[in-house]
N, C-alpha and C positions, 0 to 999 in steps of 0.2 A: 504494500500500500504506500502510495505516496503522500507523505505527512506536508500539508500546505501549513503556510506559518500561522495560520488563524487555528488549527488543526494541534499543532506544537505548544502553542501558547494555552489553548485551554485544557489539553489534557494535563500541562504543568501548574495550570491554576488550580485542576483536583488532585493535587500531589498529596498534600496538608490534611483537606477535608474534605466531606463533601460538599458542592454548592448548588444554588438554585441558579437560573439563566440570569438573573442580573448579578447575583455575587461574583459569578462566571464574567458577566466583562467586564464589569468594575474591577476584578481583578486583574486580566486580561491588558486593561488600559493602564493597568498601575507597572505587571511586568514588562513591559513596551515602551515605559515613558511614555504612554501618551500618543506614540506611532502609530499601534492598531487597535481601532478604535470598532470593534464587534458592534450591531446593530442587533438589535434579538430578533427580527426574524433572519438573520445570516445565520448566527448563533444555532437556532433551533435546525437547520440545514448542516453545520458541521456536528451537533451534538450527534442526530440522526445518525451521520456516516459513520463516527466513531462507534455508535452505538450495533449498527451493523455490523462494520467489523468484532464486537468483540473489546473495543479497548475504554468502552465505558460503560455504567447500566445504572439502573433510575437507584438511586437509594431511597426515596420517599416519598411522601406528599403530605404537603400539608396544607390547610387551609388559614390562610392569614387575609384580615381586614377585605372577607369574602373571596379573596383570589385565590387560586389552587398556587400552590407552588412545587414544582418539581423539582429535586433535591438530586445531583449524579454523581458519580463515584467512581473514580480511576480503577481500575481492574487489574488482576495482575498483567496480564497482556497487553492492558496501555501502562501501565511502567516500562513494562520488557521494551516497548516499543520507544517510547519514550527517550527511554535511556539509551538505545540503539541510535535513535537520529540525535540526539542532542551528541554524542560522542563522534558521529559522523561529521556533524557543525563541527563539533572543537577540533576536529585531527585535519578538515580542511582551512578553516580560518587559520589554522596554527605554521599549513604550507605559505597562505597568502601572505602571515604577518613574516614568516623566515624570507621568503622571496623580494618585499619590500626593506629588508633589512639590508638584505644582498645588493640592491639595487643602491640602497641610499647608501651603503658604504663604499660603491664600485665608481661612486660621483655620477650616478645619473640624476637628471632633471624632474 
């Protein structure tokens, strides 16, 4: 499965706990600084996928100031996953930052 960064970002906002879809991009906007900014009906499109795959599943509901709230839950298979691309991120940023390093010590512009 290819993990899109709206995808990356809220299965690592269910790391901690579970969340309902706005804790989810309020979180979401807080690990991003601010960069991606989830919309809850996108939100409930990437929850879905995740949820298809296997890498997340409802943990509850509850009923708050009449609104149902749905509560979801990282799985072991979205850690597994998780953890799989975020290591993927870090071993390739880590070519990009070694490569700029090379570049700016060899006196390029």
């Amino acid at each position: 499965m290819n993990i899109t960064e709206p995808m990356f970002l809220a299965l690592t906002a269910l790391v901690d706990e579970p969340r309902h879809g706005y804790g989810i991009v309020q979180e979401v906007d807080r690990l991003s600084g601010g960069r991606v900014q989830l919309k809850i009906g996108s939100l409930y499109g990437v929850l879905d996928r995740l949820a298809a795959e296997g890498l997340v599943e409802l943990d509850r509901e509850e009923v708050q100031q009449g609104r149902l709230r749905r509560y979801y839950r990282l799985t072991d298979s979205g850690a597994r996953a998780l953890h799989e691309d975020a290591t993927r991120l870090a071993d390739t940023a880590s070519v990009a930052i070694t490569r700029l390093r090379a570049r700016t010590a060899g006196g390029a512009a």
